[in-house]
N, C-alpha and C positions, 0 to 999 in steps of 0.2 A: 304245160307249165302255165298256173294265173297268178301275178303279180296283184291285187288288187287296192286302190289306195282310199284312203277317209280323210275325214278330218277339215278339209278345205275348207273355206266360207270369205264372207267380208268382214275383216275386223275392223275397229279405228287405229290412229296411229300410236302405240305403249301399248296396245293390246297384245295379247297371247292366242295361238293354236296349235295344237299337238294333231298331228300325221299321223294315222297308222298306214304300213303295208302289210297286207297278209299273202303270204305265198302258199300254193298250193301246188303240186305235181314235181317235188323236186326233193331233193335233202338238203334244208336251210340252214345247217350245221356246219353244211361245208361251204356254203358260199360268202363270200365278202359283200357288202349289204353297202347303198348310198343312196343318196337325194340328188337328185338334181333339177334342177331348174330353167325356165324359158318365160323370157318377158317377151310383150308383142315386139318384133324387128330385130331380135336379139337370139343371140346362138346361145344354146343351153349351156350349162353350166355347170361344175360339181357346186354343191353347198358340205355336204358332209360326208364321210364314210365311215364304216366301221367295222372289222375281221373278221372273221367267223364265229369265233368265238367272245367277241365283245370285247377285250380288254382293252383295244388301240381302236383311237378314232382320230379323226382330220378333219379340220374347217378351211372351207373357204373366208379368208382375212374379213371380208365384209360384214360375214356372220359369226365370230369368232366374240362369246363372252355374252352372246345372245342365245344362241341357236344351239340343244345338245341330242344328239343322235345315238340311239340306245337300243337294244332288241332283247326280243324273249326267243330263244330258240325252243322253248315248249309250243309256244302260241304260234310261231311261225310265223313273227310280226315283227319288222322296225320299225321304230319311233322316229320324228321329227318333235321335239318341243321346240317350238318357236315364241319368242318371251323378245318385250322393245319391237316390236315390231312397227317397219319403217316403210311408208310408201312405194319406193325402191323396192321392198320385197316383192309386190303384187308381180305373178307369174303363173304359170301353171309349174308344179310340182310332182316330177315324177321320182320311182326308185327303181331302182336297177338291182337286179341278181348278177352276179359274176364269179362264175370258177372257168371252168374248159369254156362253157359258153354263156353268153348273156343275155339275158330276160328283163323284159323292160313293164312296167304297168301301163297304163292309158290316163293316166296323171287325172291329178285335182286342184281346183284354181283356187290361188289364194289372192285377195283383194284386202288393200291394207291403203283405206279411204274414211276420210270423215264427212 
């Protein structure tokens, strides 16, 4: 199973970036799909999730009305749009597979600096 993720970079602050994850070795149909989050000194975090099938997702309050969390299960991919983006963001950014067992990417850092 490879999790693998995109999208990362330095934005300024109101700026925008969109995630991808791409899984491989698994059936991504069935699994529950998130983001999660780690700033330096700080314990990770959810930011978002979303079902297997896409219809139901959940924000963490911080990122709620910015941040929306979306997948293709043809492409074996979920989205992070990230939109307002706030200093506080800056973290590395990982996503997580989860049914019976959980599968994690090796994350991508996002910096949100002017």
């Amino acid at each position: 199973v490879q999790l693998v993720e995109s999208g990362g970079g330095l934005v300024q602050p109101g700026g925008s970036l969109r995630l991808s994850c791409t899984a491989s070795g698994l059936i991504f149909s069935r699994y529950v799909m998130s983001w999660h989050r780690q700033a330096p000194g700080k314990e990770r975090e959810l930011v978002a999730i979303i079902n297997s099938a896409g219809g139901s997702t959940n924000y963490a309050d911080s990122v709620k009305g910015r941040f929306t969390i979306s997948r293709d299960n043809a492409k074996n991919t979920v989205y992070l749009q990230m939109n307002s983006l706030k200093p506080e963001d800056t973290a590395v950014y990982y996503c997580k597979a989860q049914s019976a067992f959980a599968y994690w990417g090796q994350g991508t850092q996002v910096t949100v600096s002017s």
